[in-house]
C-alpha positions in Angstrom: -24.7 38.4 -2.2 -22.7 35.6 -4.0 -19.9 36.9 -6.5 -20.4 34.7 -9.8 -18.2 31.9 -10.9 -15.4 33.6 -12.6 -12.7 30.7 -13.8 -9.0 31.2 -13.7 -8.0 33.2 -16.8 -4.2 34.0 -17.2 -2.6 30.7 -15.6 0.5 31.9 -17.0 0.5 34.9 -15.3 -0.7 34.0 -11.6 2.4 30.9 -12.1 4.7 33.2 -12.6 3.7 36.2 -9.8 3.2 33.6 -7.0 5.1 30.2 -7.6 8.8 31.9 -5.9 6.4 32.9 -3.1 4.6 29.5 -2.6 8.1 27.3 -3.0 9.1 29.7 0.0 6.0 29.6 1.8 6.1 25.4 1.1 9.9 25.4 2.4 8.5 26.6 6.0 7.0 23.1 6.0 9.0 20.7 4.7 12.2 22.1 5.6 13.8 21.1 2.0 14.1 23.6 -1.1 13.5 20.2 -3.7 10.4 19.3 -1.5 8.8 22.5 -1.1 9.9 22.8 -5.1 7.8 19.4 -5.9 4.8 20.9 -3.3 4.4 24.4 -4.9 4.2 22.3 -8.7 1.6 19.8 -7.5 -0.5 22.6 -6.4 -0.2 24.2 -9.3 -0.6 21.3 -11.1 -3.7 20.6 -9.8 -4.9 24.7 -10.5 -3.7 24.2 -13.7 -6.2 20.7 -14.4 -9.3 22.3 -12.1 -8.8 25.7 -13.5 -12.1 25.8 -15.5 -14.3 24.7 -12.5 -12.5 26.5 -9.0 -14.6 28.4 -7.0 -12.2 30.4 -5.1 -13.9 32.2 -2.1 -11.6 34.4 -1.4 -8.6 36.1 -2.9 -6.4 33.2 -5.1 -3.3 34.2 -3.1 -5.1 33.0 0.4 -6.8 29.7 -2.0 -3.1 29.4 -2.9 -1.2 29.0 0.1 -4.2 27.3 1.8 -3.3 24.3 -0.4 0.2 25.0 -0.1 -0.4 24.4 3.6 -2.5 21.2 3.2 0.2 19.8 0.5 2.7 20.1 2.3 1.1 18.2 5.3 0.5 15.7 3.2 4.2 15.2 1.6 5.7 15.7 5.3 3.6 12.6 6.3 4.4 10.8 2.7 8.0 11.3 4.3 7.4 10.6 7.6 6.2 7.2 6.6 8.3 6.2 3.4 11.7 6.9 6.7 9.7 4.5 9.0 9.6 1.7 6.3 12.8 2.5 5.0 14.1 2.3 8.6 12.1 -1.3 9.3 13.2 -2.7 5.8 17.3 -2.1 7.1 16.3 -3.5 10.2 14.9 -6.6 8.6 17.6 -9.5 8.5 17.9 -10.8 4.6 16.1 -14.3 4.0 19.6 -15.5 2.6 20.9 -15.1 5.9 18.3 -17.2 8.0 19.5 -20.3 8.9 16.8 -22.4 10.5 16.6 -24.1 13.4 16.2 -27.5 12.2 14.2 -29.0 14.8 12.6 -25.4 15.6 11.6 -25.9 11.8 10.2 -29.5 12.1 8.1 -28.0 15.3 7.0 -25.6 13.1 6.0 -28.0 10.1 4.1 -30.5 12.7 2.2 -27.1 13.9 1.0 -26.0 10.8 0.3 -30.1 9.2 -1.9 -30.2 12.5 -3.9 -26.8 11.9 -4.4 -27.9 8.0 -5.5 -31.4 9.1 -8.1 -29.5 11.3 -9.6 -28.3 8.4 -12.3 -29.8 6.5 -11.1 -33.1 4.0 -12.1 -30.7 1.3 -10.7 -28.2 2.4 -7.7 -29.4 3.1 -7.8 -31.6 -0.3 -7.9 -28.3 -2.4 -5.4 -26.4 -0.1 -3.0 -29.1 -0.6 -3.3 -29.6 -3.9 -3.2 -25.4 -4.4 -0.1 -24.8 -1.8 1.7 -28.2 -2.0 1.1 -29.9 -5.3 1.3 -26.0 -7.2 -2.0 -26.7 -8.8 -3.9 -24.0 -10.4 -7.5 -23.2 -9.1 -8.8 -24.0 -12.4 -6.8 -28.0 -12.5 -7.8 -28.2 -9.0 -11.7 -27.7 -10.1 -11.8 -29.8 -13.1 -9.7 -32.5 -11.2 -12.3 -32.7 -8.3 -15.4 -31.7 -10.6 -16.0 -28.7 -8.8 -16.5 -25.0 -9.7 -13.3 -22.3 -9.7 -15.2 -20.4 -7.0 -15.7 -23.3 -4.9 -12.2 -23.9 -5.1 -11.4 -20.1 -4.2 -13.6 -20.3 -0.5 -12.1 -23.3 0.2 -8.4 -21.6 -0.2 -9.8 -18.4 1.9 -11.1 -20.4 4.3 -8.1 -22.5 4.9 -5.7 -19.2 4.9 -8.8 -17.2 7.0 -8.0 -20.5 9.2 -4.3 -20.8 9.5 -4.4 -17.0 10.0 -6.4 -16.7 12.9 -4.1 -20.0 14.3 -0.7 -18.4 13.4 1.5 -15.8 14.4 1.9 -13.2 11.5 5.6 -14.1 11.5 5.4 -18.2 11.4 2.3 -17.6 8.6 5.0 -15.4 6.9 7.9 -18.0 7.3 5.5 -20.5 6.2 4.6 -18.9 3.0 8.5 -18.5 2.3 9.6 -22.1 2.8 7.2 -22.9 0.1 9.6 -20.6 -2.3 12.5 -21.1 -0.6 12.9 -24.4 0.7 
């Protein structure tokens, strides 16, 4: 026998009875008093908006630490990942500081001028005119009496193509010396 829908009533009062417990039931996870802080308020943020429609199964304190639980997963891998790219960025050396190999560099001009003159002449006419001459797509269609979208494949193609030719980091360096150089 299914107990009926019965929406959460006195907000006020279940915030104030269970939040202390849930910031120290969050701080198991995360380890931090400001992050178990921010998890217990998201969750009872997110009671607070669904409030009107939650079907809670069981008691609200085992619904609330449930999703305390499943929060605080979530910000411990939010963490986890914002320290991985925070760690990556320091490790990356600043674009000021490269100094090119100049003929490394004409090596890797002749390698990519080869790989956009195996493209199709259209192709490379519109990818020229897009990366080289700093032509809109629009100029570029009513130049060669073309459509925009015609105008866009040939672009994806030509990137699709250099792509699959280049290593990530010379496509990257490639797109840079455009701005840079």
């Amino acid at each position: 026998m299914n107990k009926p829908y019965q929406p959460i009533e006195d907000f006020d009062k279940l915030f104030k009875e269970y939040y202390p417990a849930a910031v120290l039931f969050a701080q198991k996870f995360v380890q931090d008093v400001n992050g178990a802080r921010d998890v217990a308020q998201q969750v009872f943020v997110k009671i607070y908006e669904k409030r009107e429609k939650i079907d809670i199964e069981t008691s609200f304190k085992a619904y609330l630490f449930r999703a305390i639980r499943n929060t605080a997963l979530t910000y411990i891998k939010k963490q986890q990942t914002h320290s991985r790219h925070t760690t990556e960025a320091s490790n990356l050396q600043p674009i000021s500081t490269i100094d090119p190999d100049p003929v490394e560099y004409q090596q890797l001009v002749q390698q990519i001028d080869a790989l956009i003159g195996d493209l199709p002449p259209r192709c490379q006419q519109v990818f020229k005119m897009n990366r080289f001459d700093g032509k809109k797509n629009k100029a570029i269609a009513e130049e060669l009496g073309i459509s925009i979208r015609t105008v866009e494949t040939q672009i994806s193609y030509a990137l699709k193509q250099l792509r699959a030719k280049l290593p990530k980091e010379l496509l990257l360096f490639f797109i840079l010396q455009q701005f840079i150089f």
